[in-house]
C-alpha positions in Angstrom: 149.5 48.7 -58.6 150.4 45.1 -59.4 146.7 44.0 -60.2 146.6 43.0 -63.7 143.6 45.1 -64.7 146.0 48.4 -64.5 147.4 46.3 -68.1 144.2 47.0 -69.7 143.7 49.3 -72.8 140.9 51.6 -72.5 140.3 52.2 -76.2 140.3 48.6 -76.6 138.3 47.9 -73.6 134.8 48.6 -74.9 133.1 45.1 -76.3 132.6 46.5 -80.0 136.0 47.6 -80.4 137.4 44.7 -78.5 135.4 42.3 -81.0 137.1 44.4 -84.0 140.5 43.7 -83.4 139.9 40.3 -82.5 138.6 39.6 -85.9 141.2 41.7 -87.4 143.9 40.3 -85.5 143.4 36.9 -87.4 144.2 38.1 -90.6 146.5 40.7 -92.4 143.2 42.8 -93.5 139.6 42.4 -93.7 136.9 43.9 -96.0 134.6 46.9 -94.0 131.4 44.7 -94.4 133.0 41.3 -93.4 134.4 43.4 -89.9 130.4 44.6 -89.7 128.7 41.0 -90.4 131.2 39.5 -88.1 131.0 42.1 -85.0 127.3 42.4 -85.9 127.0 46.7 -85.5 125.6 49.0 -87.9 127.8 50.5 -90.8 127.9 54.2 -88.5 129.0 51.8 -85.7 131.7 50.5 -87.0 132.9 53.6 -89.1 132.5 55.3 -85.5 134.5 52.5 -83.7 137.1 52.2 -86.4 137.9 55.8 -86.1 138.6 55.7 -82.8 141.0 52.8 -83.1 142.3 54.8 -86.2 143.3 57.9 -84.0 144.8 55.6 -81.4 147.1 54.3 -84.0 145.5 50.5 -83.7 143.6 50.1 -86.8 144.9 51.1 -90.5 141.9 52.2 -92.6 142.6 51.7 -96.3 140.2 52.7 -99.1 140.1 51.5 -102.7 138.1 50.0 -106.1 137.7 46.0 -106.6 136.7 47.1 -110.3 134.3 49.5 -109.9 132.8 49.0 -106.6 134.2 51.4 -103.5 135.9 48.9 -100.9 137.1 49.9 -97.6 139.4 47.2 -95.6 141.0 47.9 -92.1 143.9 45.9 -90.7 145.9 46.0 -87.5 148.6 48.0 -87.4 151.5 46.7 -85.5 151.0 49.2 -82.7 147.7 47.6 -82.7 148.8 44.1 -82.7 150.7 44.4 -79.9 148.1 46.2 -78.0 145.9 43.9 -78.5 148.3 40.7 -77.4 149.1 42.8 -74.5 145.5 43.2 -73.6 144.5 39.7 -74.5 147.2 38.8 -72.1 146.0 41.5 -69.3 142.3 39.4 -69.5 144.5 35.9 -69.4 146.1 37.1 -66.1 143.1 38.6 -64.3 141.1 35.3 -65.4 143.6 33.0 -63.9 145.1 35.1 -61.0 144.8 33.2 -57.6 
């Protein structure tokens, strides 16, 4: 098996959860609503999508107060970081294979 696609993650495969850690994976974490504007899904979308990448170990969901106001924020873990880069590169080598 020496075709790069065998180098793909399924859990990070699908398009919504492939556009979620690229927009976490440029910065160190993000605010719940700024990951939802920016992927454009629905809040039950994401919360869906993020559990998954929760359970895989990709995504670290972290829940707190700015003042008084509930935030959620998620961030890569570094599990997921280096899924990601490893997927990213999987795509780079199927792209450009000859």
């Amino acid at each position: 098996m020496s075709h790069p696609r065998h180098a793909l993650d399924e859990v990070i495969h699908s398009p919504v959860r492939f556009s979620i850690m690229a927009t976490l994976a440029a910065a160190e974490k993000a605010e719940f609503a700024y990951v939802r504007d920016a992927v454009e899904v629905s809040d039950s979308a994401l919360s869906k999508q993020a559990a998954t990448l929760e359970k895989a170990g990709y995504v670290k969901v972290t829940k707190g107060y700015v003042g008084k106001r509930p935030r959620t924020w998620l961030s890569l873990t570094a599990q997921g970081r280096h899924a990601f880069t490893a997927h990213v590169e999987a795509l780079h080598a199927i792209v450009t294979r000859t």
